[in-house]
DRENMARTOR-400450 format. One record per atom (N, C-alpha, C, O, CB): z, y negated, x negated. Coordinates in pm, whole numbers, plus 50000, padded with zeros to 5 digits. Last residue first. Glycine has a CB too. Example, Ala and Ser with C-alpha at 12.3 -4.5 7.8 and 13.67 -1.06 7.14 Angstrom:
BEGIN
507085022548715 507145010648633 507874999748710 508044988648659 505725006048592 507805056948681 507805045048770 507805033048680 508465033248576 509055044748869 
//
This chain:
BEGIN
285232638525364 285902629225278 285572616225395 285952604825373 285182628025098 286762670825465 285872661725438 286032644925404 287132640025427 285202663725537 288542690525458 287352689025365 286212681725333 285282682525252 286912696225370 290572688825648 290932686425465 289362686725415 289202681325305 292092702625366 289772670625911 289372681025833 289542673125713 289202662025672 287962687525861 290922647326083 289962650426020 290182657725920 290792652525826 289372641925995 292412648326299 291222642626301 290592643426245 289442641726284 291072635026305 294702658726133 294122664326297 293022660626346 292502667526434 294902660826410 295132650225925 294002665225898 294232666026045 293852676926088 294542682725778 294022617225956 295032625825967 294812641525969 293952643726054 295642622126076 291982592925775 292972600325935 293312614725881 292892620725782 291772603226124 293352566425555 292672584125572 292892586625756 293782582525831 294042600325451 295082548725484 293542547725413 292662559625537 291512558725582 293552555525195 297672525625592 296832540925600 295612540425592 294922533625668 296942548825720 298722499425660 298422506525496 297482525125496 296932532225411 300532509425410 298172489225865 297932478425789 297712491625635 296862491925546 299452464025797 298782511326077 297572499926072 297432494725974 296222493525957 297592489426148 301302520025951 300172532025970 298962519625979 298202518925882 300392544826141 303052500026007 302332504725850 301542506525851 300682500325788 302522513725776 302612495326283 302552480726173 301972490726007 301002489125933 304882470226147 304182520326362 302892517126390 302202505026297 301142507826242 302892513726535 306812519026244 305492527826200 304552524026217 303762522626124 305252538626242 307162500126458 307472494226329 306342505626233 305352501826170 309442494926288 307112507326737 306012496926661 306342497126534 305392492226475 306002481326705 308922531726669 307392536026691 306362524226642 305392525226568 307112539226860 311042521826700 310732528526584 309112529226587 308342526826494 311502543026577 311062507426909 311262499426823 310802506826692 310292501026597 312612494826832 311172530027073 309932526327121 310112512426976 309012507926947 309812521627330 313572540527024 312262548926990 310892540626967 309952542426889 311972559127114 314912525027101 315552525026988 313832529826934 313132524826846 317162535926970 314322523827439 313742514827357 313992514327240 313532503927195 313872504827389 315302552327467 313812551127485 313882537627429 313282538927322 313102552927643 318122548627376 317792557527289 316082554727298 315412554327194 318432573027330 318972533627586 318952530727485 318182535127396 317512527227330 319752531027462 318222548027820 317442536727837 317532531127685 316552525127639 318012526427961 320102567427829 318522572627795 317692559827787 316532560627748 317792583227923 322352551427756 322152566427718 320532566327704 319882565427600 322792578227846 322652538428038 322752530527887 321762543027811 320532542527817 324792528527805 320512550328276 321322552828230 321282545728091 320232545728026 321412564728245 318752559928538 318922545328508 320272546928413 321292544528478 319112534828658 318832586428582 318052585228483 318112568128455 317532563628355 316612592228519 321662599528684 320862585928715 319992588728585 320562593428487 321852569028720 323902611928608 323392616528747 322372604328776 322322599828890 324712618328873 325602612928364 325432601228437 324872596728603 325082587228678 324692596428356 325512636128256 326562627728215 326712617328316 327822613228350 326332622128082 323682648628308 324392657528388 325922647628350 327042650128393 324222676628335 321002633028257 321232633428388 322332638528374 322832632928472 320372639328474 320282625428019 321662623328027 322052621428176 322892613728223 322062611227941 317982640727928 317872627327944 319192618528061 319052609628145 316282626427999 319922670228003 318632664127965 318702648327994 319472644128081 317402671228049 323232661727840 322802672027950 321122661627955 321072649727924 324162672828137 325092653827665 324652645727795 324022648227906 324012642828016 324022637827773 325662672027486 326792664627524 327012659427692 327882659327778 326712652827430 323392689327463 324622694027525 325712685827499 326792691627485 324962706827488 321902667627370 321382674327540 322372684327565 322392689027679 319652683427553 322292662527144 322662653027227 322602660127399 323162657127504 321612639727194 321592682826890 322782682026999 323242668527141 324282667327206 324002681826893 319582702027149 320672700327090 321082685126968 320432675427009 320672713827029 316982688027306 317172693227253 319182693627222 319912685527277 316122690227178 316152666227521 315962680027558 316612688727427 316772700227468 314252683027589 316412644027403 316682644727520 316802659527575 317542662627668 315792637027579 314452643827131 316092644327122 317172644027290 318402643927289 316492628127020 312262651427290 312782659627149 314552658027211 315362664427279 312282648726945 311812629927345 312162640127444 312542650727400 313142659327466 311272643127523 311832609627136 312692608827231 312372624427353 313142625227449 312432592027295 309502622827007 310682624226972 311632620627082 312292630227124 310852617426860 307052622627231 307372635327148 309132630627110 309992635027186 306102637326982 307312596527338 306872606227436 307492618327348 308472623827396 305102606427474 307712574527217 308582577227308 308382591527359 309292597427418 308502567327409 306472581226926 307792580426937 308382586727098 309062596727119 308102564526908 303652585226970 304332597126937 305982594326942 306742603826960 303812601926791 303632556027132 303422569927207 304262582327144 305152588627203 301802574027201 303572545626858 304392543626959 304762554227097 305832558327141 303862532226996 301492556926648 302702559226710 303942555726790 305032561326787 302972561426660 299872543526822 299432560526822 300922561726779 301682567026860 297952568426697 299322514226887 300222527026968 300122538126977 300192544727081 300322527427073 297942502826630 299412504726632 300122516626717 300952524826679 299942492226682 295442534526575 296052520226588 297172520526604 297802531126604 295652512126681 295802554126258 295412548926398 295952535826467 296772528226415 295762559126487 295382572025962 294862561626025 294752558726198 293692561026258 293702562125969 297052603326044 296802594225918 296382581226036 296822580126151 295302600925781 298172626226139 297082618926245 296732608726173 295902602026235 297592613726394 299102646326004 298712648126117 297882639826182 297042643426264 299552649626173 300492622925829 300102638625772 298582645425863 297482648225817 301762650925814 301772607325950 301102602925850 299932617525856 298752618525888 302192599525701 303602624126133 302692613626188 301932611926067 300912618326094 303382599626246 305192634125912 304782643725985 303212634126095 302082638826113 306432650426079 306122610925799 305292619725752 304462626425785 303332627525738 305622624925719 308092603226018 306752598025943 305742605125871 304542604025896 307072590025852 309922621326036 309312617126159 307732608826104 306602609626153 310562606026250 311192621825773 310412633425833 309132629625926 307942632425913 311432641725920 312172595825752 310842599725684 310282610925767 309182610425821 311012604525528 313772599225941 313402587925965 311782590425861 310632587425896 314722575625921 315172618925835 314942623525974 314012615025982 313032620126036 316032623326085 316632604025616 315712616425590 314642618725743 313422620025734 316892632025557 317762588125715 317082582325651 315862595525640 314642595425653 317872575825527 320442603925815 319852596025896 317842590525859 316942589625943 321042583625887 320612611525564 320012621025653 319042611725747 317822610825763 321192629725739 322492591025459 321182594325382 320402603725472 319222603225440 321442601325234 324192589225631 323662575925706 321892582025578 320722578825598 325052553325662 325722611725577 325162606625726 323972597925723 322982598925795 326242598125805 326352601425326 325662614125372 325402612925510 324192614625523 326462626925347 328272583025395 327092579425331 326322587925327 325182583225322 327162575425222 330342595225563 329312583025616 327882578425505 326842572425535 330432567625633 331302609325378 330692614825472 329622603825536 328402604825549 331732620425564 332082593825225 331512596925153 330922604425244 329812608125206 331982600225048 334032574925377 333222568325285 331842578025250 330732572925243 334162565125154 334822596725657 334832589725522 333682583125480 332562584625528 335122598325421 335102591125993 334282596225858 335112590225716 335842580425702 332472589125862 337242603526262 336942596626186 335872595726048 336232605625985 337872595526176 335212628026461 336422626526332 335932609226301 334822603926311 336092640726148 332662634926591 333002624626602 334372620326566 334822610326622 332702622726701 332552667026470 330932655726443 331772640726501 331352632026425 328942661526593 334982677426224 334462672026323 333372666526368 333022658226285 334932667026338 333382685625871 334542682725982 333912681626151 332772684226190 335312666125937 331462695125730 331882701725771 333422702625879 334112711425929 331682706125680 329772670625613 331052672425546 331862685925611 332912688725553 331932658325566 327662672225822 327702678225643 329072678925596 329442689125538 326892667025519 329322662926023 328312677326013 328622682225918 329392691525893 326792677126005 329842640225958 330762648225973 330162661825968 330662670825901 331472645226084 326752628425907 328282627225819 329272634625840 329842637625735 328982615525832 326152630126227 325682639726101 326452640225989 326902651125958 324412636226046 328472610226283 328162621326366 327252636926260 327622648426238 327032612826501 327552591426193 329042593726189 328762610926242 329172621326190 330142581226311 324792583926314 325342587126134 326722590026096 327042591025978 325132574126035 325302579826544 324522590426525 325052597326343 325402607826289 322752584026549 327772571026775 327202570226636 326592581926561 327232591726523 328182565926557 326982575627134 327682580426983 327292573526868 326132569626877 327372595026943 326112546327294 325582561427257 326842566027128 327392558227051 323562560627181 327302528627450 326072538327523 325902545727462 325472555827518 324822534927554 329032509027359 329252522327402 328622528827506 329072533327611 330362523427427 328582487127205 328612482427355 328432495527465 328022495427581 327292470927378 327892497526966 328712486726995 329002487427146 330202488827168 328062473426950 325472518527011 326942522926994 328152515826986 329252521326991 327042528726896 323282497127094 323962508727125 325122516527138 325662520427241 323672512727087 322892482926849 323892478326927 324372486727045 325492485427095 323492466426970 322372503526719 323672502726622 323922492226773 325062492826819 323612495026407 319732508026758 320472521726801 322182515126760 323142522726776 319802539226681 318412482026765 318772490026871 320192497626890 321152496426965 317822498926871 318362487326469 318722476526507 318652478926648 319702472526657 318022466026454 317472512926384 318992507926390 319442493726446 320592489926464 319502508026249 315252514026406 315442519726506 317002517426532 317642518826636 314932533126494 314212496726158 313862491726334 314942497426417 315592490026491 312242498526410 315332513226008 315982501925965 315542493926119 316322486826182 315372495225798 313192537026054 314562541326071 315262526526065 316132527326152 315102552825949 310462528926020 310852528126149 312242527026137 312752517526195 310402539026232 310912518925701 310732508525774 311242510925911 312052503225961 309422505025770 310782549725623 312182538125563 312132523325747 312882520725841 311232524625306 308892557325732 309692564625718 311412552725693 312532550825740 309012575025596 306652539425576 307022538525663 308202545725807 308322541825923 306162536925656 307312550725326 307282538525346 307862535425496 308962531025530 305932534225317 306602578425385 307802577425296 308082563925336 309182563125389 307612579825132 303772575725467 304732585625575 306142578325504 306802571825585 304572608125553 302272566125260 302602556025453 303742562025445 304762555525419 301552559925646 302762585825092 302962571625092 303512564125215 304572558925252 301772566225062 300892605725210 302792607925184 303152593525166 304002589525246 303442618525015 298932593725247 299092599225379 301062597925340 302012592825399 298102618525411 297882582524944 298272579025104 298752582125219 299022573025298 297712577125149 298072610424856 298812601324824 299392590624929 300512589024979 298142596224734 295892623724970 297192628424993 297932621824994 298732621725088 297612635424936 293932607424875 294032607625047 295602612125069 296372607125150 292792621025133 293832609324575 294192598724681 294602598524783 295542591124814 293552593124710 294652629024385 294442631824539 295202618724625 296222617124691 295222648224583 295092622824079 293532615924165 293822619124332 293212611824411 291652626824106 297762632623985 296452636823983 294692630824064 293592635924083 296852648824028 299072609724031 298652610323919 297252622023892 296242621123822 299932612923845 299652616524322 298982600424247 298562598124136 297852588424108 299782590124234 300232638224298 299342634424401 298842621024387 297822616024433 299952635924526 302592637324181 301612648624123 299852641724209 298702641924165 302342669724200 304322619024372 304062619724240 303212623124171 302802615024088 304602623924202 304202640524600 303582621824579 303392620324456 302222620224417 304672607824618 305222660724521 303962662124549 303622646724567 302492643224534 303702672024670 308012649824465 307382653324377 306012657624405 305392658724299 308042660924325 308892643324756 308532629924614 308022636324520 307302628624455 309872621224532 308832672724858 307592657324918 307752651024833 306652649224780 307782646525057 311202677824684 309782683724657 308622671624726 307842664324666 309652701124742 313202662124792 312882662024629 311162668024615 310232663024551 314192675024532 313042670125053 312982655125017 312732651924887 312172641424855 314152648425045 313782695225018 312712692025073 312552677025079 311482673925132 312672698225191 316622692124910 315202698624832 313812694724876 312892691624800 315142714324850 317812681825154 317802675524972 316772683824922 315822676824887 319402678224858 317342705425310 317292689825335 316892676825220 316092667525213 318712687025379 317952728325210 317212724625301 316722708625252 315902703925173 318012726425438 320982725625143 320012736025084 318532737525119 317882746625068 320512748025113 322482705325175 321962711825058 320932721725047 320212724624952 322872717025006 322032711025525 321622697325426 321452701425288 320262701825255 322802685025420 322232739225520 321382730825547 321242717825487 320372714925405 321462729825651 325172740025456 324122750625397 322642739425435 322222732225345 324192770225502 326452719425628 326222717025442 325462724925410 324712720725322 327392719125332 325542732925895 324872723525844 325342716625717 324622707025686 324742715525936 325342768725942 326172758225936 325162744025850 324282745825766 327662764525847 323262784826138 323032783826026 324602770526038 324782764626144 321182780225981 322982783326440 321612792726380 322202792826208 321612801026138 319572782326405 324402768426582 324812780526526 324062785626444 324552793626365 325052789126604 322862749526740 322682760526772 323622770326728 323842780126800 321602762826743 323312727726551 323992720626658 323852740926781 324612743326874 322682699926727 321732737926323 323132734026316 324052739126480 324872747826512 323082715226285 318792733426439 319622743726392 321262748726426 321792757126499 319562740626274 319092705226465 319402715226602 319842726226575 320812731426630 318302718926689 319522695326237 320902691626357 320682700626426 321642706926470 321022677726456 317272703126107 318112707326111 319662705926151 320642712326114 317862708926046 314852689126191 314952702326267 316762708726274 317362714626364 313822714226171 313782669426020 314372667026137 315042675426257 315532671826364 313612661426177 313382688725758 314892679925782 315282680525923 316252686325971 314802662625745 311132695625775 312042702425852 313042698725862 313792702425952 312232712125830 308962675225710 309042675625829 310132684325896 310322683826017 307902678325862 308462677125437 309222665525467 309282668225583 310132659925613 308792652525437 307912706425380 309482702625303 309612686925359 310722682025341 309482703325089 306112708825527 306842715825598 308142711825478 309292715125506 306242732425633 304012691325446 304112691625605 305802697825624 306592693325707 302682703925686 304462697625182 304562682525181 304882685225341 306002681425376 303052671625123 302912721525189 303882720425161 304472712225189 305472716625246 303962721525089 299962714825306 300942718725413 302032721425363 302782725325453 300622729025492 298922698925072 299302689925217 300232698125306 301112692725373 297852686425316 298922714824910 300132706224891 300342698424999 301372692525030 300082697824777 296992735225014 297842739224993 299082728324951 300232732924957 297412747924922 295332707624974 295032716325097 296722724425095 297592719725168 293352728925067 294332701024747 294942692224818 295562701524960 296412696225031 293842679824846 293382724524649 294802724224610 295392713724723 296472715224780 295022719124440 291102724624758 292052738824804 293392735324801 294302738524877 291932752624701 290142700624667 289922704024803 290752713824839 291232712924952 288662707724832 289742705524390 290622699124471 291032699624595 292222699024628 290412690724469 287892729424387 288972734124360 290292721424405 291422724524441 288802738924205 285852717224502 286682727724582 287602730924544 288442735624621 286262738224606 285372704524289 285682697724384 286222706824494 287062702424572 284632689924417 284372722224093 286092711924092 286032701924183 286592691224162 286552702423937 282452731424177 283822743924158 284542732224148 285582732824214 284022757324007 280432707124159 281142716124320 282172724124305 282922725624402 280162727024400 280672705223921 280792696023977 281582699824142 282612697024204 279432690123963 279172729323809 280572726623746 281512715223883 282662717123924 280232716523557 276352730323923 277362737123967 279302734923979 280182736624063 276982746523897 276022705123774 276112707123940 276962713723976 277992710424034 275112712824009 275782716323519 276752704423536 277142699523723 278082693523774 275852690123443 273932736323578 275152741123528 276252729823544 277412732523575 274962745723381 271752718423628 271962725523738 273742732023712 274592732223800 270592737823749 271442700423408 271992699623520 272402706623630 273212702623714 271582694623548 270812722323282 271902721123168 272292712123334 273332715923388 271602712122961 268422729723341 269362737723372 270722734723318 271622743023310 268972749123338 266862704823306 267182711123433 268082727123429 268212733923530 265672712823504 266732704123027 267222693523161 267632700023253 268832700923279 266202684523232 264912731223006 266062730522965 267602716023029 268792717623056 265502729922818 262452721023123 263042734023176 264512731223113 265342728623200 262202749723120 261752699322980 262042699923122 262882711323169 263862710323243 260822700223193 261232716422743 262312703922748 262702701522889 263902701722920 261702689322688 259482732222773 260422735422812 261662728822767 262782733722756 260342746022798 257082712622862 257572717522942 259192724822921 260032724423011 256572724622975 256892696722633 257372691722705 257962700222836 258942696822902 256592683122716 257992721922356 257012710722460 257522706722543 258682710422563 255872714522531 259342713522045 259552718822180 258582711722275 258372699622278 261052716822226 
//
């Protein structure tokens, strides 16, 4: 064979190994793509479904079973698939979110629990516990309601992470501190069910925005927020497909 079409042949056996190279990288690129917005919408709707609930839109055991627990099974199973298959970035993003998901919610109780000692706010996990169990939201709980409470509680606590992980990956500590006080606490100020106990940021309970109520709940937030924030700085590899495009590395 001459030299020339030894050359010629190199070069197409690379050009075919090129090609090969770009189809499976798009082809990660699609999939990461399609599991990132699954992962968005089975860990991020939990936090949705008190309001649901708290609306009528749906009773909340249908929801927690049917909703809630799945979509917490599926996000661990795209982590899973997502670590073993090579989609690092994904990995990380669900990682922080799950991790640090655990970490804000255990901050936000140390607030939110003296809170309800010194009777500024309901007990939140007594309160979903009864949901699911389909009793009263402030009944006494059971054992077994309170522990379903207090696993939601936990769920809401990932959601909220994730959804930050997902969305805005790598930022400094007060990216989510901000997303705490400003998005969730007004969330939960304006929304069901606390905003038809207390009426918005518990003006119609208290007629003072200087209130246990809203002053508790903004520093419970603002405790949740540094504690995310500590992960998101120290363990988040990636920014966030809001900053940066699934397609680029």
């Amino acid at each position: 064979m001459s030299g020339y079409q030894l050359d010629a042949v190199v070069f197409e056996k690379n050009s075919i190994n090129g090609d090969g190279a770009v189809r499976d990288e798009g082809s990660m690129i699609a999939r990461e793509a399609w599991l990132t917005v699954l992962a968005l919408v089975a860990g991020g709707t939990p936090s949705l479904l008190v309001v649901a609930a708290s609306m009528k839109l749906a009773p909340m055991p249908l929801l927690f079973w049917a909703v809630a627990v799945p979509g917490m099974l599926v996000l661990l199973g795209i982590l899973v698939y997502a670590r073993w298959s090579g989609l690092d970035r994904l990995y990380n993003r669900l990682w922080v979110g799950v991790v640090g998901g655990v970490v804000l919610t255990m901050a936000l109780d140390v607030v939110r629990v003296a809170g309800v000692h010194l009777g500024y706010l309901p007990d939140s996990v007594t309160m979903f516990g009864n949901m699911i169990a389909g009793a009263a939201p402030m009944s006494d709980p059971s054992p077994l309601s309170y522990f379903l409470g207090a696993a939601y509680h936990f769920f809401n606590g990932i959601s909220f992470a994730v959804i930050y992980s997902v969305l805005f990956g790598r930022t400094r500590w007060w990216g989510p501190v901000l997303f705490s006080v400003v998005f969730v606490e007004s969330a939960m100020m304006l929304l069901p069910p606390m905003a038809l106990k207390f009426g918005p940021f518990g003006l119609d309970a208290f007629g003072t925005l200087w209130n246990g109520y809203f002053l508790d709940t903004l520093l419970a937030h603002a405790a949740m927020g540094v504690a995310l924030g500590a992960v998101i700085q120290t363990s988040a590899r990636y920014r966030g497909i809001l900053l940066r495009p699934l397609g680029c590395r």
